[in-house]
C-alpha positions in Angstrom: -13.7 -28.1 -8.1 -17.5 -29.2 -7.6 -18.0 -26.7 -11.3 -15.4 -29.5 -12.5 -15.9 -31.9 -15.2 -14.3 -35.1 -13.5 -11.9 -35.2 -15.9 -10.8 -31.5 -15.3 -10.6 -32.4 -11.8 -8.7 -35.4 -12.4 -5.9 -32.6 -14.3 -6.4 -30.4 -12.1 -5.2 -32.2 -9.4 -3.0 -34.8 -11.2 -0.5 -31.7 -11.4 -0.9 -29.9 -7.8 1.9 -29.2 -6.1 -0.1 -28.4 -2.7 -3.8 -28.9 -1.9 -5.0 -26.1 0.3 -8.1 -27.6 2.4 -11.3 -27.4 5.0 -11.5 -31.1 6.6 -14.6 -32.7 4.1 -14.7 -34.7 0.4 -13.2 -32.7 -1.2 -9.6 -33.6 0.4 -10.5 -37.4 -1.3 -8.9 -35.6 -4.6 -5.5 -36.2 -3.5 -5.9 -39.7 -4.9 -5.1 -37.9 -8.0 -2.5 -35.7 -7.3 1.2 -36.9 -7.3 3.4 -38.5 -4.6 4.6 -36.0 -2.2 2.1 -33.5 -3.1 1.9 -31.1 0.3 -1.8 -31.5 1.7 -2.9 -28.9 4.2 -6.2 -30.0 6.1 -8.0 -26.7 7.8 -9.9 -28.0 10.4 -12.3 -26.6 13.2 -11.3 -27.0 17.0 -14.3 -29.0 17.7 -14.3 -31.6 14.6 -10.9 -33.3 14.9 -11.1 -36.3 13.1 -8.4 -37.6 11.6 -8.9 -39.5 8.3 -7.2 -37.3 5.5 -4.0 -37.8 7.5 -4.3 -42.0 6.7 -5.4 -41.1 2.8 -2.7 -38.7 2.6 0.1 -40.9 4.1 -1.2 -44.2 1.5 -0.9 -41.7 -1.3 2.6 -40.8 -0.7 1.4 -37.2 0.4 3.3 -35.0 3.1 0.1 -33.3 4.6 -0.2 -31.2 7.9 -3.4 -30.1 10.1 -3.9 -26.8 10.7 -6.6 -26.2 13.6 -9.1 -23.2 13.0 -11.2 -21.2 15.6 -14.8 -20.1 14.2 -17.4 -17.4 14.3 -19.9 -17.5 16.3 -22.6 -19.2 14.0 -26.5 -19.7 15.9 -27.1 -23.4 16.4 -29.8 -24.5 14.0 -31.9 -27.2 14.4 -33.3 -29.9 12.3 -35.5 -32.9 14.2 -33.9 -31.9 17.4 -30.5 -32.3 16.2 -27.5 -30.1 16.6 -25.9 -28.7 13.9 -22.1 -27.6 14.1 -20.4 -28.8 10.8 -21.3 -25.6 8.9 -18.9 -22.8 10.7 -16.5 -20.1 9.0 -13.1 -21.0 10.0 -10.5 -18.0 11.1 -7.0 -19.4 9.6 -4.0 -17.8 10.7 -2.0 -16.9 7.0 1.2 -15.9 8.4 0.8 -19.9 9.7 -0.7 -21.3 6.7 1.8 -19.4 4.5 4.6 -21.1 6.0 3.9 -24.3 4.8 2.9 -23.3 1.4 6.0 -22.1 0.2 
């Protein structure tokens, strides 16, 4: 979507049926898709915060969480901090297949 004019976006998502994914920003474009749209939120083990699920419920939106293990990914570090956002989730399709259908 980010390659997206805002209004393609906006059409783009104004007519999903489901809206496959990883926990971040980008989820915020259900505000545009319709009432009972099906989100599905991929989400690492380790990050389990649970906004999307509050957007998704105001919206009208049937959304589920599907947890995700990771690579191994070396820890960088910037000023002494920890960095563990930036992972490559392992999803489980035969999972994630059954609630896309």
């Amino acid at each position: 979507p980010e390659k997206l004019s805002v209004e393609e976006q906006l059409e783009l998502f104004g007519s999903a049926s489901h809206i496959v994914g990883v926990h971040g920003a980008g989820l915020t474009n259900m505000l545009a898709s319709p009432k009972d749209c099906h989100i599905i939120e991929l989400y690492h083990k380790d990050r389990n915060k649970k906004v999307y699920p509050v957007l998704a419920r105001h919206c009208g939106h049937q959304m589920i969480r599907l947890q995700c293990d990771s690579l191994p990914v070396a820890v960088q570090e910037k000023s002494n901090t920890k960095i563990k956002d930036q992972v490559d989730l392992i999803v489980d399709c035969k999972i994630l297949s059954q609630f896309t259908r």
